[in-house]
PDBQT receptor file of N, H, CA, C and O in Angstrom, charges set to zero:
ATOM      1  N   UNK A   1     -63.712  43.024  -4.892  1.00  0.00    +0.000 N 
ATOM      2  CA  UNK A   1     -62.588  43.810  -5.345  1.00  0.00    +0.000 C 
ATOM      3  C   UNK A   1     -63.008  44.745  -6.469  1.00  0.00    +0.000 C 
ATOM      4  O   UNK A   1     -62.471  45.849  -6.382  1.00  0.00    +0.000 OA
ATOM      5  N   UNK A   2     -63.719  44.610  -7.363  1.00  0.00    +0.000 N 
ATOM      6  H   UNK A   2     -64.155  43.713  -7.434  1.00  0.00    +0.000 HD
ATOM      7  CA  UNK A   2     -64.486  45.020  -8.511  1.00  0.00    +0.000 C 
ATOM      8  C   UNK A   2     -65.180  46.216  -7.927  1.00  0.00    +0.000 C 
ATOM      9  O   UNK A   2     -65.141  47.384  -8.314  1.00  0.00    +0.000 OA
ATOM     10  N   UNK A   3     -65.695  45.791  -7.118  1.00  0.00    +0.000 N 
ATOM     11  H   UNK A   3     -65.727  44.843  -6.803  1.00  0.00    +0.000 HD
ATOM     12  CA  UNK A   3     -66.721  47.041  -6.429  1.00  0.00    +0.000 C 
ATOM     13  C   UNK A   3     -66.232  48.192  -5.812  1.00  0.00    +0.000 C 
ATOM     14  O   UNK A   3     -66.750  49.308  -5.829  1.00  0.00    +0.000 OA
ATOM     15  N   UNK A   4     -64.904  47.746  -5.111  1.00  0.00    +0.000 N 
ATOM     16  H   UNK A   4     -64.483  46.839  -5.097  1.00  0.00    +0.000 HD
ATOM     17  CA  UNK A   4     -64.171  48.754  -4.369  1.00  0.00    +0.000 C 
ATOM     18  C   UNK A   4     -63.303  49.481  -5.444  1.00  0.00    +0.000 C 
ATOM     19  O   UNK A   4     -63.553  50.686  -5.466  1.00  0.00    +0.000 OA
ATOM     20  N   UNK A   5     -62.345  49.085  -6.348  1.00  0.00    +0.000 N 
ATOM     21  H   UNK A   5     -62.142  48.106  -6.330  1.00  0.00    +0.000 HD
ATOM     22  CA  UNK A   5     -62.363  49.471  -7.503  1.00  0.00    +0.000 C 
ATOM     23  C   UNK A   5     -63.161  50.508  -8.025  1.00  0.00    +0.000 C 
ATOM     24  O   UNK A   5     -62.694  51.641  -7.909  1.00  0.00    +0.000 OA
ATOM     25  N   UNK A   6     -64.431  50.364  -8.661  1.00  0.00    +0.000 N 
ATOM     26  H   UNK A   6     -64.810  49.444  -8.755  1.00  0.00    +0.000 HD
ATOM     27  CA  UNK A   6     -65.503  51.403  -9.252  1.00  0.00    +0.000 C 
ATOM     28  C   UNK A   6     -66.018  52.283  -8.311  1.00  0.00    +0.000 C 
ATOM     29  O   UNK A   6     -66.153  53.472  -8.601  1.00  0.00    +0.000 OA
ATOM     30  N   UNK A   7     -66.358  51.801  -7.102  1.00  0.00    +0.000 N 
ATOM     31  H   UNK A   7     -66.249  50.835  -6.867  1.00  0.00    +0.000 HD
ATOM     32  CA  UNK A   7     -66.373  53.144  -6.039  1.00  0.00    +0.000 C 
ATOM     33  C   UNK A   7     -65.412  53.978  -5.742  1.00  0.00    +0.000 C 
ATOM     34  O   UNK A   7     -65.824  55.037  -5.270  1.00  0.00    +0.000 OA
ATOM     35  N   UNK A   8     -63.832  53.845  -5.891  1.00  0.00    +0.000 N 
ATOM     36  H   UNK A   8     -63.497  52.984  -6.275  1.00  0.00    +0.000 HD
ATOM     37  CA  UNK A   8     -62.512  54.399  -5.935  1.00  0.00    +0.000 C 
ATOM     38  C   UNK A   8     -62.905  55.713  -7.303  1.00  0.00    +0.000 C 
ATOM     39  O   UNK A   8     -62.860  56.942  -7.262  1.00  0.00    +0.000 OA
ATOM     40  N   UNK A   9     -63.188  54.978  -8.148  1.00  0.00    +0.000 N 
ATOM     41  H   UNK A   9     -63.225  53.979  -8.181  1.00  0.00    +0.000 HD
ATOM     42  CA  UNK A   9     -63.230  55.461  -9.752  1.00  0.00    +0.000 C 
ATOM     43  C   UNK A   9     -64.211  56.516  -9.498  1.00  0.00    +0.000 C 
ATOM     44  O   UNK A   9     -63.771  57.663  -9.573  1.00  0.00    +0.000 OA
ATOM     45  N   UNK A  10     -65.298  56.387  -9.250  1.00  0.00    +0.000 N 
ATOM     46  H   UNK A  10     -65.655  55.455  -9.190  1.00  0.00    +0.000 HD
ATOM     47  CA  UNK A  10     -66.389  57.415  -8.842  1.00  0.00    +0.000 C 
ATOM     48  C   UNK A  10     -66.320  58.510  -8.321  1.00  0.00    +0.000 C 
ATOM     49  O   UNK A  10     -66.739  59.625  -8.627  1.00  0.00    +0.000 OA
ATOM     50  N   UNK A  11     -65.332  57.808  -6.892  1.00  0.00    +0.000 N 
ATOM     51  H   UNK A  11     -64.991  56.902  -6.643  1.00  0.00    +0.000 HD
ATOM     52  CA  UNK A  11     -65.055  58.945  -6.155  1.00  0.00    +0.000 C 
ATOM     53  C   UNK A  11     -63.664  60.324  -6.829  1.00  0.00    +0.000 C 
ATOM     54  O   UNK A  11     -63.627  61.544  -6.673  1.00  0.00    +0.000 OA
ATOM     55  N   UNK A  12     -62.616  59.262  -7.647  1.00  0.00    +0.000 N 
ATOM     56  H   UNK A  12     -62.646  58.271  -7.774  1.00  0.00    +0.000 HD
ATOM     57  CA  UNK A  12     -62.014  60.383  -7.851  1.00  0.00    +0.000 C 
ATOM     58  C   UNK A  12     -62.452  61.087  -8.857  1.00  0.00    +0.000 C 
ATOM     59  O   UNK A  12     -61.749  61.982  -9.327  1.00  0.00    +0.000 OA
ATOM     60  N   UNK A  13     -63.799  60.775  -9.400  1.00  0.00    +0.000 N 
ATOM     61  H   UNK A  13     -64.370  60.049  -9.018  1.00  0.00    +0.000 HD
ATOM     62  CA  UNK A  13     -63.847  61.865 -10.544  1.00  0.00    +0.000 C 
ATOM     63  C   UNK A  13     -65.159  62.937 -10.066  1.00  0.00    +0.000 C 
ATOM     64  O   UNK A  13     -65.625  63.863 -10.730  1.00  0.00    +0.000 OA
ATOM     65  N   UNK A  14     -65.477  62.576  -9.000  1.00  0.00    +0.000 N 
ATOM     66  H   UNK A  14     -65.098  61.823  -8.461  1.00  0.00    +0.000 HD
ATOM     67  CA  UNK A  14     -65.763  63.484  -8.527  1.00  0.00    +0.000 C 
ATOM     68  C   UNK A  14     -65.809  64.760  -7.577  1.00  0.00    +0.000 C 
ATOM     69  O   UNK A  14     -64.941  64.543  -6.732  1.00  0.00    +0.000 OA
ATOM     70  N   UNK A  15     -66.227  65.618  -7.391  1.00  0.00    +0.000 N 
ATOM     71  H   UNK A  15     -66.932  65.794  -8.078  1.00  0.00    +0.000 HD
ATOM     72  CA  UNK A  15     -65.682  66.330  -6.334  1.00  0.00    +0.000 C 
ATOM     73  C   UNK A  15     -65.755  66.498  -4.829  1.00  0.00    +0.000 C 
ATOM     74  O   UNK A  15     -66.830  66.742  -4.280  1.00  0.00    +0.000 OA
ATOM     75  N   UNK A  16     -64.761  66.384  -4.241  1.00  0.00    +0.000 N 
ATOM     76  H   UNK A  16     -63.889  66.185  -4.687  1.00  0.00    +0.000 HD
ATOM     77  CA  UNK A  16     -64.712  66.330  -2.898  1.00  0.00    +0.000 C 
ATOM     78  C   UNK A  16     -65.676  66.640  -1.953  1.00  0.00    +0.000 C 
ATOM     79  O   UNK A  16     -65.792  67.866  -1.943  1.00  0.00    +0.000 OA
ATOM     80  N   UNK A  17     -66.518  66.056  -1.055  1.00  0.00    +0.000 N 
ATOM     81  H   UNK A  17     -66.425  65.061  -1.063  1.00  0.00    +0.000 HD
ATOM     82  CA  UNK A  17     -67.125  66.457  -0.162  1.00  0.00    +0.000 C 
ATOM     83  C   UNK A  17     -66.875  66.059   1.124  1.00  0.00    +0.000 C 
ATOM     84  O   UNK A  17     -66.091  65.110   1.138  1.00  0.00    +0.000 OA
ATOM     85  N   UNK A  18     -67.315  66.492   2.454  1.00  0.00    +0.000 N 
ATOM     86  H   UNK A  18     -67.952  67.262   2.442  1.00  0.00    +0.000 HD
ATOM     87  CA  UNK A  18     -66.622  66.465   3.576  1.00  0.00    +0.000 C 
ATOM     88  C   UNK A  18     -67.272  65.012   4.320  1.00  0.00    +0.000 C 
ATOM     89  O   UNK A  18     -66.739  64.388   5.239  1.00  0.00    +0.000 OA
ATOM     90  N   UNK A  19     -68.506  64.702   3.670  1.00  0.00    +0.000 N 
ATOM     91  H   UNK A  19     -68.939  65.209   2.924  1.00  0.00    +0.000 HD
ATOM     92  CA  UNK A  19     -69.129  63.843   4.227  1.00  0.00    +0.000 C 
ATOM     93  C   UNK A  19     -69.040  62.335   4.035  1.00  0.00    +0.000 C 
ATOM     94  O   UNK A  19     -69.400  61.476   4.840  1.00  0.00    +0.000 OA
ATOM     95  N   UNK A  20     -68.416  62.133   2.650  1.00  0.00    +0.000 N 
ATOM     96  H   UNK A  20     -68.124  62.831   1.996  1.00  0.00    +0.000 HD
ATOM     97  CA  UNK A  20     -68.554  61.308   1.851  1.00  0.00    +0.000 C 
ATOM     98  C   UNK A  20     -67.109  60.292   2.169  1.00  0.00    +0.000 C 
ATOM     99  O   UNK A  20     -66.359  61.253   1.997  1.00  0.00    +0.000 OA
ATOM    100  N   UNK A  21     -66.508  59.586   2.366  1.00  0.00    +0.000 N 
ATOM    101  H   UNK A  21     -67.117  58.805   2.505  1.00  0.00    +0.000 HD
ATOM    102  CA  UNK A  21     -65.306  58.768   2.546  1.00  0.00    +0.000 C 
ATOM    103  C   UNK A  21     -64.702  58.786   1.502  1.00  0.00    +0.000 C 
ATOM    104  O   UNK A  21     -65.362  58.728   0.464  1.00  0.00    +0.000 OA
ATOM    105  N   UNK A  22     -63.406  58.865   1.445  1.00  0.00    +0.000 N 
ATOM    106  H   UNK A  22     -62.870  58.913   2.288  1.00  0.00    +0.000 HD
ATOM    107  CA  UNK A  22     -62.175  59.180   1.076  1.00  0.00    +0.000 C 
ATOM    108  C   UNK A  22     -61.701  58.198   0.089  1.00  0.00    +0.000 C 
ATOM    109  O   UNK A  22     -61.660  57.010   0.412  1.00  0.00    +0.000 OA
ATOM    110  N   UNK A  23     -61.407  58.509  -0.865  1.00  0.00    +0.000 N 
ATOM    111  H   UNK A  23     -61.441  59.474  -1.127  1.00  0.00    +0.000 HD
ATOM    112  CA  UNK A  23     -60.854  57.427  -2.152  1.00  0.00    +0.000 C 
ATOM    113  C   UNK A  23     -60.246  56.307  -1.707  1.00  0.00    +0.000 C 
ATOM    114  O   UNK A  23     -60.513  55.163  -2.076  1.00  0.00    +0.000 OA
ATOM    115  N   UNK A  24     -59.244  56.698  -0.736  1.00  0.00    +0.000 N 
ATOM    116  H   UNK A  24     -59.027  57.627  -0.436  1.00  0.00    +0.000 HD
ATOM    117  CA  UNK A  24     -57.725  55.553   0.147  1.00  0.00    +0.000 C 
ATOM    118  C   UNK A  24     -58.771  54.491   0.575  1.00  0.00    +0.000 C 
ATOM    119  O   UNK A  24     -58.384  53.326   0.483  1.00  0.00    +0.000 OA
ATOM    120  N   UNK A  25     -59.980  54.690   1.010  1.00  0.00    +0.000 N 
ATOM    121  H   UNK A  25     -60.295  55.637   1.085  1.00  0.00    +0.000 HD
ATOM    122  CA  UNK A  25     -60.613  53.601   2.126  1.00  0.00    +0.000 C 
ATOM    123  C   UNK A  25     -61.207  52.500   0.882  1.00  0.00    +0.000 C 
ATOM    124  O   UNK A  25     -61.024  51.311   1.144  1.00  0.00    +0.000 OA
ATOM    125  N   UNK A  26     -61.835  52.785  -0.319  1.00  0.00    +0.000 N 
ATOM    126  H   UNK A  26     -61.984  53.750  -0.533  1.00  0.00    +0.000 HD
ATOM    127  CA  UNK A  26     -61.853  51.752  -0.973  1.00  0.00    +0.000 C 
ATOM    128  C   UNK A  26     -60.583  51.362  -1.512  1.00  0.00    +0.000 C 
ATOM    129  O   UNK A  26     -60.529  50.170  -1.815  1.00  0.00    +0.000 OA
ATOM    130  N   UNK A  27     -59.451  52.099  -1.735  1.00  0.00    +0.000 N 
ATOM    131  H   UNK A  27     -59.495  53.068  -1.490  1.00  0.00    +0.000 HD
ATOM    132  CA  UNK A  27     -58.420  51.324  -2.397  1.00  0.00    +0.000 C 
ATOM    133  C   UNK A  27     -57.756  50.607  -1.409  1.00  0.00    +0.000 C 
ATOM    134  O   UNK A  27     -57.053  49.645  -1.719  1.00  0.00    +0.000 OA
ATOM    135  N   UNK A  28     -57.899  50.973  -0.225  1.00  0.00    +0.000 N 
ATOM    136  H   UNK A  28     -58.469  51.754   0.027  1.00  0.00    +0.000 HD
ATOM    137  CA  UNK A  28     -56.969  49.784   0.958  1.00  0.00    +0.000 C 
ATOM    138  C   UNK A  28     -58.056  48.712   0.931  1.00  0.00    +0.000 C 
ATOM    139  O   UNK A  28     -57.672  47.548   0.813  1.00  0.00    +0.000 OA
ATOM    140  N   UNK A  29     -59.498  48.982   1.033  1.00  0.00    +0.000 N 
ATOM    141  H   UNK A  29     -59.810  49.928   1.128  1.00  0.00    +0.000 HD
ATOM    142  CA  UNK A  29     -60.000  47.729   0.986  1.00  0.00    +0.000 C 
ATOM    143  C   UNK A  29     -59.446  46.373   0.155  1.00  0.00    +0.000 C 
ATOM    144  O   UNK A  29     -59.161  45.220   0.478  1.00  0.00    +0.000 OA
ATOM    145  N   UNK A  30     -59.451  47.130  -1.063  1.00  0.00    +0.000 N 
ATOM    146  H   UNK A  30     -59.682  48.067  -1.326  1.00  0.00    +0.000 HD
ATOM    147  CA  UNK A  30     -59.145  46.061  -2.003  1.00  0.00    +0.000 C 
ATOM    148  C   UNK A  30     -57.523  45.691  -2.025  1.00  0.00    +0.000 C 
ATOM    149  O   UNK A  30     -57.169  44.603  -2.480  1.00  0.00    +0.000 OA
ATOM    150  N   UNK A  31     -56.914  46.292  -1.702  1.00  0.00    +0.000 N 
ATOM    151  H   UNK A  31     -57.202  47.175  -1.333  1.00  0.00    +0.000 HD
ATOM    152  CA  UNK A  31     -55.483  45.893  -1.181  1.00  0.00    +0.000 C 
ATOM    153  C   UNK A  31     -55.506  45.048  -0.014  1.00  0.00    +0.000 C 
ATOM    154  O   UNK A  31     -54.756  44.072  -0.029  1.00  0.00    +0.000 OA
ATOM    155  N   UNK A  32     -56.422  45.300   1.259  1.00  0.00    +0.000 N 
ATOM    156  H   UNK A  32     -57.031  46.093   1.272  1.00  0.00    +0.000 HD
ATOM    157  CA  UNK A  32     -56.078  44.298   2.355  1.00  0.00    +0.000 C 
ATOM    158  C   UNK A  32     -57.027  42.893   1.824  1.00  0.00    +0.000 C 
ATOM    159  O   UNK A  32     -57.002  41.797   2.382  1.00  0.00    +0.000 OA
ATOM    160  N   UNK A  33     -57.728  43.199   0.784  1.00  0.00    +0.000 N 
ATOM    161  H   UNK A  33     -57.748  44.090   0.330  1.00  0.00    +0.000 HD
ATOM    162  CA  UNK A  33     -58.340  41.769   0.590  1.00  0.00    +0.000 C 
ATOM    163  C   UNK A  33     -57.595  40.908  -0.462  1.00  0.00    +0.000 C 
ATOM    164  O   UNK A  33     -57.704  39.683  -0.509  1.00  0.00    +0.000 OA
ATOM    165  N   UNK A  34     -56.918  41.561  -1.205  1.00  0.00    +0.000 N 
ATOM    166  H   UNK A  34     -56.830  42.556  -1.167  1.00  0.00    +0.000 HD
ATOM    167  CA  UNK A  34     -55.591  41.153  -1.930  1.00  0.00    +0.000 C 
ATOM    168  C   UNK A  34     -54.377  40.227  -1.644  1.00  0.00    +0.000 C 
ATOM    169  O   UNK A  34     -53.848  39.241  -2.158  1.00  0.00    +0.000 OA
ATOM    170  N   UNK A  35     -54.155  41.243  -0.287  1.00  0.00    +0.000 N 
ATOM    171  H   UNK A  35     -54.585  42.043   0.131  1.00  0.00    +0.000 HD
ATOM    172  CA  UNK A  35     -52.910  40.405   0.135  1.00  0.00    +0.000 C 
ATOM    173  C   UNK A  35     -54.024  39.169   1.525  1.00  0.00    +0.000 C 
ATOM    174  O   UNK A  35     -53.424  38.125   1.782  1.00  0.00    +0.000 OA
ATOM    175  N   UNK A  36     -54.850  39.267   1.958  1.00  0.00    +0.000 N 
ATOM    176  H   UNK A  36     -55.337  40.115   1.749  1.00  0.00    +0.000 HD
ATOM    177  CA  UNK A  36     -55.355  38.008   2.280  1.00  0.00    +0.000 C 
ATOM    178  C   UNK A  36     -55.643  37.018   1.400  1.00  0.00    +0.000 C 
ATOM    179  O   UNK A  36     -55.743  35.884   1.868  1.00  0.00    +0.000 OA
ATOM    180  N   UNK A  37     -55.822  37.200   0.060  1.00  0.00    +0.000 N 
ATOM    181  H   UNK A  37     -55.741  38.121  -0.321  1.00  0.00    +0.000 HD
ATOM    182  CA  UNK A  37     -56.107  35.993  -0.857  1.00  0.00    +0.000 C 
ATOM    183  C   UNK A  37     -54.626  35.335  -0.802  1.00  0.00    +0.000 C 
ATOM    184  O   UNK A  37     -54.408  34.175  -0.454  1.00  0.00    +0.000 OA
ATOM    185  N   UNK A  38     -53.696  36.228  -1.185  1.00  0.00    +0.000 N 
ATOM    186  H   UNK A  38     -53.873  37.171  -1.468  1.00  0.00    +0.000 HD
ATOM    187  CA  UNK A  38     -52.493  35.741  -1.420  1.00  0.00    +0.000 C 
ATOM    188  C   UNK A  38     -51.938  34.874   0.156  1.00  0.00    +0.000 C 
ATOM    189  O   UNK A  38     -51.454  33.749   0.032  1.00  0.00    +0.000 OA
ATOM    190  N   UNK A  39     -52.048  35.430   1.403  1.00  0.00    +0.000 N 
ATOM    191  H   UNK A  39     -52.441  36.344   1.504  1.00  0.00    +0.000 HD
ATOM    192  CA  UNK A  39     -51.530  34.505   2.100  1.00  0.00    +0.000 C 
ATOM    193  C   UNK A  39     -52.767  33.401   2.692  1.00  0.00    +0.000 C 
ATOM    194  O   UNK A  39     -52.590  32.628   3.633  1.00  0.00    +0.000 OA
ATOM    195  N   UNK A  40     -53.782  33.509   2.062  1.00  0.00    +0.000 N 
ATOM    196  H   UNK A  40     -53.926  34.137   1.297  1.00  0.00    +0.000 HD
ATOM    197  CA  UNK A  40     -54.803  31.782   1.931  1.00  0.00    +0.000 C 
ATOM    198  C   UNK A  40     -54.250  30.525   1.245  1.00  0.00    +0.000 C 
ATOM    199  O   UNK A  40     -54.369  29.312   1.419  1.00  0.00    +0.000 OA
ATOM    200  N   UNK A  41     -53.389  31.575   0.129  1.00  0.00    +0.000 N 
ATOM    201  H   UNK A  41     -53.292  32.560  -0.012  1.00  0.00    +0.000 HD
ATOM    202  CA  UNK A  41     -53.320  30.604  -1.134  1.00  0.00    +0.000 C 
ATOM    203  C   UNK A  41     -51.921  29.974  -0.893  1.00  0.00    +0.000 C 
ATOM    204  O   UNK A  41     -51.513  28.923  -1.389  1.00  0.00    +0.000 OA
ATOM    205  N   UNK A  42     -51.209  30.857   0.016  1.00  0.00    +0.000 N 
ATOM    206  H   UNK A  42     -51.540  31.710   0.419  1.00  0.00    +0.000 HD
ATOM    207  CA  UNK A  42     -49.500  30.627   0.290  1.00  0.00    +0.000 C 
ATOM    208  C   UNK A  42     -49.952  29.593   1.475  1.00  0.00    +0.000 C 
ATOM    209  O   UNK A  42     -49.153  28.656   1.481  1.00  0.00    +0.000 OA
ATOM    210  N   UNK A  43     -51.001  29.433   2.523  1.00  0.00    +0.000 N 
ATOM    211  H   UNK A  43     -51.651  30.194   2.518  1.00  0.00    +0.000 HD
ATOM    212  CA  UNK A  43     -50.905  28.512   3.757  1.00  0.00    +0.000 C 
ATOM    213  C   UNK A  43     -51.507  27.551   3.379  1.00  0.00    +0.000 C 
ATOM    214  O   UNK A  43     -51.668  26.715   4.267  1.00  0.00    +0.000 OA
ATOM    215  N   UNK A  44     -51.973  27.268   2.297  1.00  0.00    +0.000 N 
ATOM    216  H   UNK A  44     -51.842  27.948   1.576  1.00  0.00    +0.000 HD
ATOM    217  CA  UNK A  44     -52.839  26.307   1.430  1.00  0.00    +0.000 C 
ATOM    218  C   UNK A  44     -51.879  25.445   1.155  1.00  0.00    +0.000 C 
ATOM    219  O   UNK A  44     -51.885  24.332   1.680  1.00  0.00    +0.000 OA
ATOM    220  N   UNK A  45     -50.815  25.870   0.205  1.00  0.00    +0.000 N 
ATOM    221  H   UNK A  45     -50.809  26.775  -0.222  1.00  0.00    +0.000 HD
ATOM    222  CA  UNK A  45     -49.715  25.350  -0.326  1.00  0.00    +0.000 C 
ATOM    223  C   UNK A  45     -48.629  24.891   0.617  1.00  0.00    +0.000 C 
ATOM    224  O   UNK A  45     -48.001  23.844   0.460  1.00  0.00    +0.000 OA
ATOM    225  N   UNK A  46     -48.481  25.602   1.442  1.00  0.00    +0.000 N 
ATOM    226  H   UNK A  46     -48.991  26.453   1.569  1.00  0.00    +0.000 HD
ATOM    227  CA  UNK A  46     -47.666  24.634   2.750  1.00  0.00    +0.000 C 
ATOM    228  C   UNK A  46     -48.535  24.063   3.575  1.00  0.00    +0.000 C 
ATOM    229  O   UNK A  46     -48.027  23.547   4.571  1.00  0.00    +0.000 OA
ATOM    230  N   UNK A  47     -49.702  23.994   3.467  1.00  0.00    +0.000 N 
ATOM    231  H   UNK A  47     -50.115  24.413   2.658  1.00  0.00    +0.000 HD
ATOM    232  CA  UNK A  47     -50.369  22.637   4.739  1.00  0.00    +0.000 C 
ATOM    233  C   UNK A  47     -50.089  21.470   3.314  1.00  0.00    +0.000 C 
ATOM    234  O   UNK A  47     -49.621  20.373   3.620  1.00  0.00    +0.000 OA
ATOM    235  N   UNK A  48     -50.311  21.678   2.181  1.00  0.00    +0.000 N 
ATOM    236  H   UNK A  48     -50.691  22.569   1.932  1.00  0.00    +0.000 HD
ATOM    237  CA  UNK A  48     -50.652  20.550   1.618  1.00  0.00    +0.000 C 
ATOM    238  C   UNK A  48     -52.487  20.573   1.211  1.00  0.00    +0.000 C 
ATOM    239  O   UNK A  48     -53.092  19.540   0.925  1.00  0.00    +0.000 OA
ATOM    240  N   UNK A  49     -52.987  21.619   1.252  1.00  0.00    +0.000 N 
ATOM    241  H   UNK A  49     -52.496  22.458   1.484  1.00  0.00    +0.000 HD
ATOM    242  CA  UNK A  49     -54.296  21.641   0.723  1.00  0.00    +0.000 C 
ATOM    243  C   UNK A  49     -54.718  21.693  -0.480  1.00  0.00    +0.000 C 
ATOM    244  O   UNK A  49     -55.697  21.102  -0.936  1.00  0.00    +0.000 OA
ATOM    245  N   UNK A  50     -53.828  22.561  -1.151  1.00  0.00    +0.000 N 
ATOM    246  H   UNK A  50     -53.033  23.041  -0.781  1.00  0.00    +0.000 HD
ATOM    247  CA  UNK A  50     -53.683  22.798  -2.451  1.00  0.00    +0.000 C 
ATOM    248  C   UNK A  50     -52.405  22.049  -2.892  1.00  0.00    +0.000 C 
ATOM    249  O   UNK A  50     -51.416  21.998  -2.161  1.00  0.00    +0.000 OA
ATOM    250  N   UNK A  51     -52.467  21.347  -4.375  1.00  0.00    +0.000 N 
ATOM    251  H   UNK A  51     -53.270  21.389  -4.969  1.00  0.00    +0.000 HD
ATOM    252  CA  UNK A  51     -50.883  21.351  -4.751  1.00  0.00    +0.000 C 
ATOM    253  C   UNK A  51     -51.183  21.730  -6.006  1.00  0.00    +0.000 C 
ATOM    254  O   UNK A  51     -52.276  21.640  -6.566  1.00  0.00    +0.000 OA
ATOM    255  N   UNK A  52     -49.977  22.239  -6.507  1.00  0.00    +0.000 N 
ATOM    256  H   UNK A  52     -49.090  22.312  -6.053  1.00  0.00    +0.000 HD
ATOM    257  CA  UNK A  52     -49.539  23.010  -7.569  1.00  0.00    +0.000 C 
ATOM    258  C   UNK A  52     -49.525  22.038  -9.085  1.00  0.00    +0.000 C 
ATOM    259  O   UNK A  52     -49.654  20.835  -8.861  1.00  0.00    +0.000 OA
ATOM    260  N   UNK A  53     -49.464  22.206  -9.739  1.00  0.00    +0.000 N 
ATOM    261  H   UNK A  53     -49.359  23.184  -9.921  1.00  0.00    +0.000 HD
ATOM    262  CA  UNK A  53     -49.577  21.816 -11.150  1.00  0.00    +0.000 C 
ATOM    263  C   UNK A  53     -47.821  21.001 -11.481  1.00  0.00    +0.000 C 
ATOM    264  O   UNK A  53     -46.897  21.806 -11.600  1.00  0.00    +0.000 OA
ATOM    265  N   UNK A  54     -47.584  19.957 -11.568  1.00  0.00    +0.000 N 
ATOM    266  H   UNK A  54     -48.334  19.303 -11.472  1.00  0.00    +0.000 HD
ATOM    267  CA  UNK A  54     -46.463  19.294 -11.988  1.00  0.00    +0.000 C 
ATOM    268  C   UNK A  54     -45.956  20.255 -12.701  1.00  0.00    +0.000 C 
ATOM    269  O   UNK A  54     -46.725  21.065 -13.219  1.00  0.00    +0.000 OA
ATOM    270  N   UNK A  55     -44.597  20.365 -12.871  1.00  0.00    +0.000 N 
ATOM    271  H   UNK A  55     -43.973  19.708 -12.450  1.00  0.00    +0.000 HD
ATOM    272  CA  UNK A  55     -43.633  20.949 -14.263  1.00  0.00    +0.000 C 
ATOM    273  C   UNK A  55     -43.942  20.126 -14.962  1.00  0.00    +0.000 C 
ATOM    274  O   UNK A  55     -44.443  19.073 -14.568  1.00  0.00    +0.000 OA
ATOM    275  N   UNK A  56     -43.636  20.511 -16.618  1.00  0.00    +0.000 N 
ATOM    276  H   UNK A  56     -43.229  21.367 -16.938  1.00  0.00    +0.000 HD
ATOM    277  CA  UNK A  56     -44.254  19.667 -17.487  1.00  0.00    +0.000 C 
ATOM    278  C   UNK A  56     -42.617  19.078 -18.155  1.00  0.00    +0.000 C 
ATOM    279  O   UNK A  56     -42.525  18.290 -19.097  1.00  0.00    +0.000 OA
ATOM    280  N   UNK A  57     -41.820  19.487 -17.646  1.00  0.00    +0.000 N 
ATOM    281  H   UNK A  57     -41.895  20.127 -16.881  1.00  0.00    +0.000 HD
ATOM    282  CA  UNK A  57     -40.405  18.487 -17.682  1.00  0.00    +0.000 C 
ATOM    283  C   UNK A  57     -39.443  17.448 -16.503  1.00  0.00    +0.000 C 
ATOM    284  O   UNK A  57     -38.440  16.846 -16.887  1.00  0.00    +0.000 OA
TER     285      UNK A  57
């Protein structure tokens, strides 16, 4: 995520070329790997793989 991030950063500060891939393709990267962490961590929690931290009341 870090990586796609700083290659995003790179690219917009620099100037456009025709050859080179497009800012959107690292920032969806790191968005579609985003929302896969999040639904690992959500099917985790309903199989029962993970459990969550007690309330502390």
């Amino acid at each position: 995520m870090v990586y796609n991030l700083f290659r995003a950063l790179l690219l917009m500060n620099k100037k456009p070329t025709p050859n080179q891939p497009s800012m959107t393709k690292y920032i969806g990267r790191r968005l579609m790997l985003s929302v896969a962490i999040v639904v690992l961590l959500l099917i985790g929690l309903l199989t029962g793989l993970i459990t969550p931290n007690p309330r502390p009341y």
